[in-house]
N, C-alpha and C positions, 0 to 999 in steps of 0.2 A: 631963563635960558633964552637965546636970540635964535631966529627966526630959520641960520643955517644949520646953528646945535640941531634943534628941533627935527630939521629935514634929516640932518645925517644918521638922526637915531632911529627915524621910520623908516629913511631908505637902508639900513644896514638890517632891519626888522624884516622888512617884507619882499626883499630884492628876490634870494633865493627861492622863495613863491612863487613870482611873478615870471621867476625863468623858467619854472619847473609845470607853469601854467602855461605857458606862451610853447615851450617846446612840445606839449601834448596836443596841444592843440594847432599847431602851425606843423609839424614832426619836420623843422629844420632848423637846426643849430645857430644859423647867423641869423635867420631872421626871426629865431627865438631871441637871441641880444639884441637886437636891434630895436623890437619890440618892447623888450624890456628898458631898454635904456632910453626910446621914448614915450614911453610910459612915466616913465622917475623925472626927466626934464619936464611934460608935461605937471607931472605934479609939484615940482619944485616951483612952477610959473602960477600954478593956482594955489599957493600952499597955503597962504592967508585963507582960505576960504576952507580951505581940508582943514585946517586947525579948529573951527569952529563947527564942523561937524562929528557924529555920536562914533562913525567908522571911517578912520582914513582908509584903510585896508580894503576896504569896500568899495572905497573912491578910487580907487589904486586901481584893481582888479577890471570897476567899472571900462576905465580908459584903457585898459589892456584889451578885454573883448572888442569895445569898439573899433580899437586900431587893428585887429585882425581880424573882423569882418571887412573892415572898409580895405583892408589889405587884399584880403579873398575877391573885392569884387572886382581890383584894378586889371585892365586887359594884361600888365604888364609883369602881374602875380603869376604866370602859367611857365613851364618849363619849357626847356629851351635844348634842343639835340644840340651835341658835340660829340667831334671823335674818339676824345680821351673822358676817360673817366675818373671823375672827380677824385680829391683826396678823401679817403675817410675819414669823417669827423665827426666829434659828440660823441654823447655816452656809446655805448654798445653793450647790450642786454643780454646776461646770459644764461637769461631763463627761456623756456619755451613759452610759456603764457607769456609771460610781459611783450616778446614780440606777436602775437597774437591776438593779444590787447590792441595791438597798438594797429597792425594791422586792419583791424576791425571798427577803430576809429577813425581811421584813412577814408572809410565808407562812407562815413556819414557827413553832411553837409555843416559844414565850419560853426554855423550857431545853435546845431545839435549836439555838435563835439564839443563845444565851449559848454553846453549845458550840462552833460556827462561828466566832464571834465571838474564843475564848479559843485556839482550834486554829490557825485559819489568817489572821484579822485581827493579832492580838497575837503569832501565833508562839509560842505556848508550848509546853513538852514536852508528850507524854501522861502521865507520872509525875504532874508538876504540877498539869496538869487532874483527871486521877483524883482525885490530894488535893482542888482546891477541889468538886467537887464530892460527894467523899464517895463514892466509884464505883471498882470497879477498872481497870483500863488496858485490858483487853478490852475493857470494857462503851464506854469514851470513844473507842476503837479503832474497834467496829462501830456505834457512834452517828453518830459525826463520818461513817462512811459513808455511812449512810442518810439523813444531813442532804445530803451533798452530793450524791446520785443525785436527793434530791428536787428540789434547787437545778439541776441540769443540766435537768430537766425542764419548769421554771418556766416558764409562758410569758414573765414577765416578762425573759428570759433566751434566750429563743427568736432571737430579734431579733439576736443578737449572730452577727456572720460568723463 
């Protein structure tokens, strides 16, 4: 199999992940794809190298948090007043907890939310996480903690019986 087969079958594998991680944790729609779609070129330009390791998925995920930390820190990531308001876009949830969930994610700081996001959204091991974030298994152990006592306390979260 050559080298674009290969790509087109991990990116048709892991794309919907990567949106579905990118939108939790960024909670905007375009620069959920945007993300996403530079995610997939990033890995289509390293993919000789992701071939030859145990998780591309992993590697995939990896360059996703990174791009949307390094997104979170640009001046030019903050919101912007106008007089009209936007079109609505993207999914729309119509449960009460899932927006409350999400709400309560909004709180917390983009590589607390990536770590909630990768621990207990997506179910990944701690091994796993440690790797994508470059971090030991303690440290993604007592983080994922402190993320979620913040999360219990949320008032956005208060609300729930």
């Amino acid at each position: 199999m050559n080298r674009d087969a290969e790509f087109c079958e991990l990116a048709g594998q892991i794309a919907a992940g990567l949106y579905r991680w990118a939108l939790l944790i960024t909670r905007n729609p375009q620069l959920a794809e945007d993300l996403t779609q530079e995610t997939l070129t990033k890995l289509y330009v390293n993919f000789r190298r992701v071939r030859t390791q145990d998780n591309p998925r992993g590697y995939a995920f990896t360059i996703l948090y990174r791009l949307a930390i390094d997104h979170s820190r640009r001046r030019s990531s903050g919101e912007l007043p106008s007089e009209a308001l936007p079109e609505a876009g993207g999914p729309v949830y119509d449960t009460e907890l899932r927006l409350d969930l999400a709400r309560a994610l909004v709180q917390l700081e983009p590589d607390l939310r990536a770590l909630v996001v990768a621990r207990y959204i997506d179910d990944l091991p701690v091994k796993q996480v440690a790797s994508m974030f470059g971090r030991s298994e303690g440290w993604v152990r007592t983080t994922s903690s402190r993320a979620l006592a913040s999360l219990r306390t949320s008032p956005a979260l208060t609300t729930i019986p």
